[in-house]
C-alpha positions as CSV (number, residue, x, y, z in Angstrom):
1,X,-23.6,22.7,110.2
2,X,-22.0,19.9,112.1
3,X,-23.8,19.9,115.5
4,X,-27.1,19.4,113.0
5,X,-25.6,16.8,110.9
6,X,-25.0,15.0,114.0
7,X,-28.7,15.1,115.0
8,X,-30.2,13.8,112.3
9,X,-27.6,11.1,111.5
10,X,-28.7,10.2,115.7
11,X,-32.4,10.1,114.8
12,X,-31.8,8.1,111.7
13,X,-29.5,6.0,112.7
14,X,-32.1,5.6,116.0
15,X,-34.4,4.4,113.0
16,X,-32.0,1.8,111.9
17,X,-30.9,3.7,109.0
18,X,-27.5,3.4,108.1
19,X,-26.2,6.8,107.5
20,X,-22.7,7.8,105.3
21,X,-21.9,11.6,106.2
22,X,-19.9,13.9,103.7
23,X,-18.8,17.9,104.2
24,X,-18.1,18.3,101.0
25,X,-19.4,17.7,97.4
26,X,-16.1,15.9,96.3
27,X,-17.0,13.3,98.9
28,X,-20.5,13.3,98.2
29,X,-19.7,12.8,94.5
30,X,-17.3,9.8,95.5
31,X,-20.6,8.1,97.7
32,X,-22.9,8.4,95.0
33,X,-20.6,6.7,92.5
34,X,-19.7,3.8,95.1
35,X,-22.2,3.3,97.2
36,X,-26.4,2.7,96.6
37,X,-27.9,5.1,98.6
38,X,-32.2,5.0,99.7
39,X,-32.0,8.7,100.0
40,X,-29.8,11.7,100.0
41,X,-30.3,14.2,102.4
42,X,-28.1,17.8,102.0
43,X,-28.5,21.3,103.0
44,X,-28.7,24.3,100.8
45,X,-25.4,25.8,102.1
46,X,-22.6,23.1,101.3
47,X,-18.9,24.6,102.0
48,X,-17.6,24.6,98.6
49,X,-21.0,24.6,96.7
50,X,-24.3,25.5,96.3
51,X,-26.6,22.6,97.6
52,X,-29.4,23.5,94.9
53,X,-27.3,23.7,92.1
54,X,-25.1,20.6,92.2
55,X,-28.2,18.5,92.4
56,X,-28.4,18.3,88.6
57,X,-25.2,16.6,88.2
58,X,-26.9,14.0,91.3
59,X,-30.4,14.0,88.7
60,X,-28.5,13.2,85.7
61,X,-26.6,9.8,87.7
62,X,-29.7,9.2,90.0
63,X,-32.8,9.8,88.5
64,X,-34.7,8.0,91.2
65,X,-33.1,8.9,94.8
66,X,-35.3,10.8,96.7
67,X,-33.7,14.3,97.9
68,X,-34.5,15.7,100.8
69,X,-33.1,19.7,100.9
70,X,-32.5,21.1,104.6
71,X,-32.3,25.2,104.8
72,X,-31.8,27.6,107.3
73,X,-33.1,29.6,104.6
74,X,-36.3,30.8,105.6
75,X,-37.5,31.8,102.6
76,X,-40.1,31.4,99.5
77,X,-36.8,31.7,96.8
78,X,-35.3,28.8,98.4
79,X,-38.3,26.5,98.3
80,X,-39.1,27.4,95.1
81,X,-35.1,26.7,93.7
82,X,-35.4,23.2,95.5
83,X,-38.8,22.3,94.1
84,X,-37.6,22.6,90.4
85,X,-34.6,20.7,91.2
């Protein structure tokens, strides 16, 4: 969602994080590979993917990035799918 993407890139970026934003996983993809990141931050509902699922491919290049999953999703499946990412 873009009006929430924008509200938390503010409150970081308020933080004196510097933030990178992507809509898609193509562009996240192309970050990851040319930028260090301290974090990613992504929802569960990406455009042309699953949020959940392409985390592997970000596990298998970044072992050691923290994730932090955002859902709208209120519910117990979608925890648990995040937690055994």
């Amino acid at each position: 969602d873009p009006s929430i993407a924008l509200v938390i890139t503010a409150a970081l970026e308020a933080e004196e994080f510097s933030v990178a934003h992507c809509e898609t996983l193509a562009e996240r993809d192309r970050m990851l590979a040319s930028q260090e990141f301290v974090a990613l931050v992504t929802d569960v509902m990406l455009p042309d993917v699953d949020g959940i699922e392409s985390l592997g491919r970000v596990r298998e290049h970044h072992p050691a990035l923290p994730i932090i999953i955002l859902s709208a999703q209120n519910t117990l499946d979608t925890a648990v799918r995040a937690s055994d990412t």
